[in-house]
C-alpha positions as a printed NumPy array, in Angstrom:
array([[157.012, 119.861, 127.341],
       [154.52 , 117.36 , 126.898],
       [152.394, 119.606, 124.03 ],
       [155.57 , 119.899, 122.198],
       [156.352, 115.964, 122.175],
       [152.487, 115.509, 120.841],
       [153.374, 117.525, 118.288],
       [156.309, 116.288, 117.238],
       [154.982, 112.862, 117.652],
       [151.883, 113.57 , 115.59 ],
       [154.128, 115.234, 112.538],
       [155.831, 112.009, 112.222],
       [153.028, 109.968, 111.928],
       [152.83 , 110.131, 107.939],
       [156.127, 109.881, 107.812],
       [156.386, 106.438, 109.843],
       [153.413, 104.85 , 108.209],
       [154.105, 105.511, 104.19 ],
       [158.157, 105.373, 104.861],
       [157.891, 101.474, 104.214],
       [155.689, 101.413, 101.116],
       [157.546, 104.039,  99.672],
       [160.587, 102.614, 100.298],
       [159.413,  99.345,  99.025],
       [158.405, 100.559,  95.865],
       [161.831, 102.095,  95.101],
       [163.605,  99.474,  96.33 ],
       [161.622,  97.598,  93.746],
       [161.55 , 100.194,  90.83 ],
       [165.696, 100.215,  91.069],
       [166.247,  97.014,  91.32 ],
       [164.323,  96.372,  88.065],
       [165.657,  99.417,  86.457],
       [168.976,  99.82 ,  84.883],
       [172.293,  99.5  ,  86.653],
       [174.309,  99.658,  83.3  ],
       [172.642, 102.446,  81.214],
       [172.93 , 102.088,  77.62 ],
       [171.463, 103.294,  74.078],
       [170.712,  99.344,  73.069],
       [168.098,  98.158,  75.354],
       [169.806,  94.492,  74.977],
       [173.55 ,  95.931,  76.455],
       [171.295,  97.677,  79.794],
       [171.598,  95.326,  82.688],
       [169.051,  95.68 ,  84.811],
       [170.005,  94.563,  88.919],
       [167.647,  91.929,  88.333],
       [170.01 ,  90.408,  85.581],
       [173.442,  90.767,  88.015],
       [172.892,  87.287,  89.542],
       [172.638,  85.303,  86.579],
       [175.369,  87.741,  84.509],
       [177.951,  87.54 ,  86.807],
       [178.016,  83.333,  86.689],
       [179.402,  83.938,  82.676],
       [182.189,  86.676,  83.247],
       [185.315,  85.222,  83.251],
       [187.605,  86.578,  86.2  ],
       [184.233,  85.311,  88.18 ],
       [184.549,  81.844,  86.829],
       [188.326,  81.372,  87.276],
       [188.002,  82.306,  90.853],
       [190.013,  85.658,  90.918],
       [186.644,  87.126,  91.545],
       [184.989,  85.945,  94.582],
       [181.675,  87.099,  95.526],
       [178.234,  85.865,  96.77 ],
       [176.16 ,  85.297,  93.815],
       [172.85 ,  85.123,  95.994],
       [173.917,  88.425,  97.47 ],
       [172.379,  90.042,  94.106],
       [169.092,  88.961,  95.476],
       [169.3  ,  90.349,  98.798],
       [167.602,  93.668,  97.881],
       [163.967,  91.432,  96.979],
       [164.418,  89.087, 100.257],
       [164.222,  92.611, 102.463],
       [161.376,  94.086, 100.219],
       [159.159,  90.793, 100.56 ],
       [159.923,  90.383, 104.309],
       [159.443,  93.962, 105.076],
       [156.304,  94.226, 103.784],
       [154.954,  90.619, 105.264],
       [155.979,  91.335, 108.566],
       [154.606,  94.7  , 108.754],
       [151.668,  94.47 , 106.484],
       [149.45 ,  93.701, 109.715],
       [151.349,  95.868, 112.1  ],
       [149.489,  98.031, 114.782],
       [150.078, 101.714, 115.411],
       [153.331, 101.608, 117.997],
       [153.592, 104.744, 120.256],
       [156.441, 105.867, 117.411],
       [153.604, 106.18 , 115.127],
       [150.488, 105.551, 116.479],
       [147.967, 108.75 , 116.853],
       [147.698, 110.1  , 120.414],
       [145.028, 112.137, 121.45 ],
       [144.928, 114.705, 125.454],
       [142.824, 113.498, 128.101],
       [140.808, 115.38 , 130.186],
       [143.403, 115.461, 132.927],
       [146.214, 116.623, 130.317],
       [147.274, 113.074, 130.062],
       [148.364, 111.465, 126.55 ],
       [145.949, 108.591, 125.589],
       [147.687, 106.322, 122.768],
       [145.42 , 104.731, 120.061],
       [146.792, 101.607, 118.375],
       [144.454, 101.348, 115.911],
       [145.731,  98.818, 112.302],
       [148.805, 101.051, 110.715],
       [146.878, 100.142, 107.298],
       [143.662,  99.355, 105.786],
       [142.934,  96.712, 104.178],
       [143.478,  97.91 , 100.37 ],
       [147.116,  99.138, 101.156],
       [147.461,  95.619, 103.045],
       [146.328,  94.187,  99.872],
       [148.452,  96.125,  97.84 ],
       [151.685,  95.506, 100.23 ],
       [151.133,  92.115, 100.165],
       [150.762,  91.602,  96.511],
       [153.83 ,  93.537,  96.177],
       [155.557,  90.989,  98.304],
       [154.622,  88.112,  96.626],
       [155.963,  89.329,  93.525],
       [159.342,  90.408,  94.668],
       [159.744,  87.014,  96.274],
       [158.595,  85.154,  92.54 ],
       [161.457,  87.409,  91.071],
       [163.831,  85.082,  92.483],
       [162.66 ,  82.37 ,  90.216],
       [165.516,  81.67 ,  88.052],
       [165.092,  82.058,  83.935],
       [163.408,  78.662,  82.608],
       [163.057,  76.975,  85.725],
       [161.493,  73.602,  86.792],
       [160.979,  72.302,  89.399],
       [164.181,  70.178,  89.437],
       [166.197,  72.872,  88.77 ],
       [165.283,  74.783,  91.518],
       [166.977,  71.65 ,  93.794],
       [170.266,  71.703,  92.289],
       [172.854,  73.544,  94.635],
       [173.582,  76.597,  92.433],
       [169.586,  77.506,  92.72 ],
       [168.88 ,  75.597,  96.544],
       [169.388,  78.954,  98.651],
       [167.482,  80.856,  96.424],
       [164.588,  78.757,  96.285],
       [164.738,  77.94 ,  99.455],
       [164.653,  82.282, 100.37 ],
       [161.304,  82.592,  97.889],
       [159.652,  79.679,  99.814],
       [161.032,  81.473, 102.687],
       [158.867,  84.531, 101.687],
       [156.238,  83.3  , 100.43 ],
       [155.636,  81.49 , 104.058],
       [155.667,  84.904, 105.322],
       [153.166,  86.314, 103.365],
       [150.616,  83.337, 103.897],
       [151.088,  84.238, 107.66 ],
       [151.742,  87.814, 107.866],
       [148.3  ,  88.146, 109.771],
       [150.039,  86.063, 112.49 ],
       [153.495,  87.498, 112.64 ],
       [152.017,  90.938, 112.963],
       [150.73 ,  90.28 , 116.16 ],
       [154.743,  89.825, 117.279],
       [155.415,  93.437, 116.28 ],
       [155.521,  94.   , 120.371],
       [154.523,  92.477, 123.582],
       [151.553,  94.861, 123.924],
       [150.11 ,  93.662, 120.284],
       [150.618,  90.101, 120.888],
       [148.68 ,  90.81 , 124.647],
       [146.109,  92.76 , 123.083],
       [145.368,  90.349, 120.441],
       [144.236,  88.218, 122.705],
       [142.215,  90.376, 124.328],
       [144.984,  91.086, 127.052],
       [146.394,  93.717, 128.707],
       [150.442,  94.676, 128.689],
       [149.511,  95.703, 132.534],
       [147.763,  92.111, 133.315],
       [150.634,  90.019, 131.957],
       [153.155,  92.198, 133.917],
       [155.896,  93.82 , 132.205],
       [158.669,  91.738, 134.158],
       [156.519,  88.4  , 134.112],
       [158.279,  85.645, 131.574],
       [156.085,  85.78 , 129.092],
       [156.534,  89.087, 128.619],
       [160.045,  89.076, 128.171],
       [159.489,  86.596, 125.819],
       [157.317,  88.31 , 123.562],
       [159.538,  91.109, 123.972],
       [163.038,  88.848, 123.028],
       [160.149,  87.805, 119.768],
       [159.681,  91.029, 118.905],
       [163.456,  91.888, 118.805],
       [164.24 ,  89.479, 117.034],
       [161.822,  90.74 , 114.62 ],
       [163.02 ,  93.851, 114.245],
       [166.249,  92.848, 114.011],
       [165.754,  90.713, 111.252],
       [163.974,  93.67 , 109.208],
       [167.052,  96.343, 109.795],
       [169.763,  93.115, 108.817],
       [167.852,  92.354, 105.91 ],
       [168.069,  95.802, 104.664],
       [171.649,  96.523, 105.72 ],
       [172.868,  93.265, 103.76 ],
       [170.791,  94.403, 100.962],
       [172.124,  97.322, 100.958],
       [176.135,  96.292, 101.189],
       [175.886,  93.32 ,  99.227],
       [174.98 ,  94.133,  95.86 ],
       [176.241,  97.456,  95.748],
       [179.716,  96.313,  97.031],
       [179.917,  93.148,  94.135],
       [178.239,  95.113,  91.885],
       [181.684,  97.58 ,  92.152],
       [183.812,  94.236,  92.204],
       [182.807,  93.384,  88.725],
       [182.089,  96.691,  86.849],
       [186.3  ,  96.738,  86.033],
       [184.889,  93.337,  84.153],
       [181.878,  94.748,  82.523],
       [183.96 ,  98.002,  81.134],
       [186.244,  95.818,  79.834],
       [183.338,  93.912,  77.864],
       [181.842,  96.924,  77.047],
       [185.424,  98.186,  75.707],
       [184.616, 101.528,  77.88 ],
       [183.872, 102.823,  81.179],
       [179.969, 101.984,  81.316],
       [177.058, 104.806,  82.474],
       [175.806, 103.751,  85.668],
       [171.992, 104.03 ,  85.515],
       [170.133, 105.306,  88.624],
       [168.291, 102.236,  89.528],
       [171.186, 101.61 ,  92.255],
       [170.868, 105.001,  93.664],
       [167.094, 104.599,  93.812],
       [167.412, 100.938,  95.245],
       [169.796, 102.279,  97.762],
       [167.586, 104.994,  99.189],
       [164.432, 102.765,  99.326],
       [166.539, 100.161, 101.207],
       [167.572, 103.308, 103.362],
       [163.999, 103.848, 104.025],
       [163.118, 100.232, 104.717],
       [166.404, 100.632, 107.213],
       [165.025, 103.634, 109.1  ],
       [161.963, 101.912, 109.646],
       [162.9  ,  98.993, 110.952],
       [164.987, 100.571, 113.224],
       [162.142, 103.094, 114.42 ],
       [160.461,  99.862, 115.149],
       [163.034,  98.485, 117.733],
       [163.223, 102.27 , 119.303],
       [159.838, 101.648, 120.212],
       [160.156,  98.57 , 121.182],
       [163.291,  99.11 , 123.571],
       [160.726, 102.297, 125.322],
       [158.006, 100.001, 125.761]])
């Protein structure tokens, strides 16, 4: 039994290890890609342009409308938190690579789940997702008003993370944040307090990465239905959806998968 589990453990590997930066970069791609297809590149809206196009449409501004303006965002808040929190994540046992013993015993080797040019890379990505959320012509005094606060407040948010995603990926588990300091998960005793503390850290962690995609995922998708009626009315026919949802959708499905894989090993540590 146990050869067939190191297989099957070992054929997942790739899959667990490039499943967030590809699903970053489509998350990315479709967002920024068309939502409304058209022949005139000035009637495409991109899902970049929903937040700030659905403040002029008119059922939206009389109220019959009602949606979450800052929802539009959502789908660059998971991309930029994803990749901070994870960019300095250690091989878990869901992904790490596992080698036999003399004794026929499985050894686990949590080595860094990237190098540093893909950490580079990730974390470049992230900080330009989270500068996306810069409204057109800004200043600085715009971004205090209320109708820009919670979004400025989310890029600061991400940016943060970034500038100490070297720290927070030490609280991917209790084992990484033991072993960073040169620790052991046996020495600190797996029903001591500090170990369920790390461990409550960690969930909370990985909760926030599979909520961040899920809202991202419902959020835009579900307003962007709410006011297409609106649009095809403005358009004076039923508009051609582009694929930059579908693509947006399954990278925020990959992001989703991930983060949950994360808590799975977490919960069999």
């Amino acid at each position: 039994m146990q050869p067939i589990q190191h297989l099957f453990t070992r054929s997942l590997n790739p899959l667990h290890r490039w499943l967030l930066p590809v699903g970053a970069l489509c998350t990315f791609f479709g967002y920024v890609r068309p939502w409304i297809a058209h022949k005139a590149a000035g009637l495409a809206v991109l899902g970049l342009d929903l937040g700030e196009l659905v403040k002029f449409l008119h059922p939206v501004q009389q109220g019959e409308i009602r949606l979450w303006r800052e929802g539009f965002y959502l789908p660059l808040v998971a991309v930029s938190i994803s990749l901070s929190l994870n960019a300095f994540c250690r091989s878990s046992s869901a992904s790490g690579r596992q080698d036999a013993n003399a004794d026929g015993t499985v050894a686990e080797e949590r080595g860094p789940r990237y190098g540093w040019p893909v950490r580079i890379a990730l974390l470049l990505l992230a900080i330009v997702t989270a500068l996306n959320l810069l409204p057109p012509a800004w200043t600085p005094r715009l971004l205090l008003t209320p109708e820009f606060r919670l979004q400025a407040a989310a890029m600061v948010l991400c940016l943060a993370l970034v500038a100490f995603s070297p720290l927070v990926g030490i609280l991917q588990s209790p084992r990484s944040l033991f072993e960073s300091f040169g620790g052991t998960a046996d020495a600190a005793g797996r029903r001591g307090c500090l170990w369920r503390a790390a461990w409550s850290i960690a969930l909370v962690r990985g909760s926030l990465l599979v909520v961040s995609a899920g809202a991202a995922i419902y959020f835009p998708v579900a307003q962007f239905r709410l006011v297409l009626p609106t649009l095809a009315e403005l358009y004076g026919q039923t508009p051609e959806i582009g694929w930059g949802p579908a693509l947006m959708v399954a990278g925020l499905t990959g992001l989703l998968v991930h983060g949950l894989s994360d808590i799975s090993s977490l919960l069999r540590e």
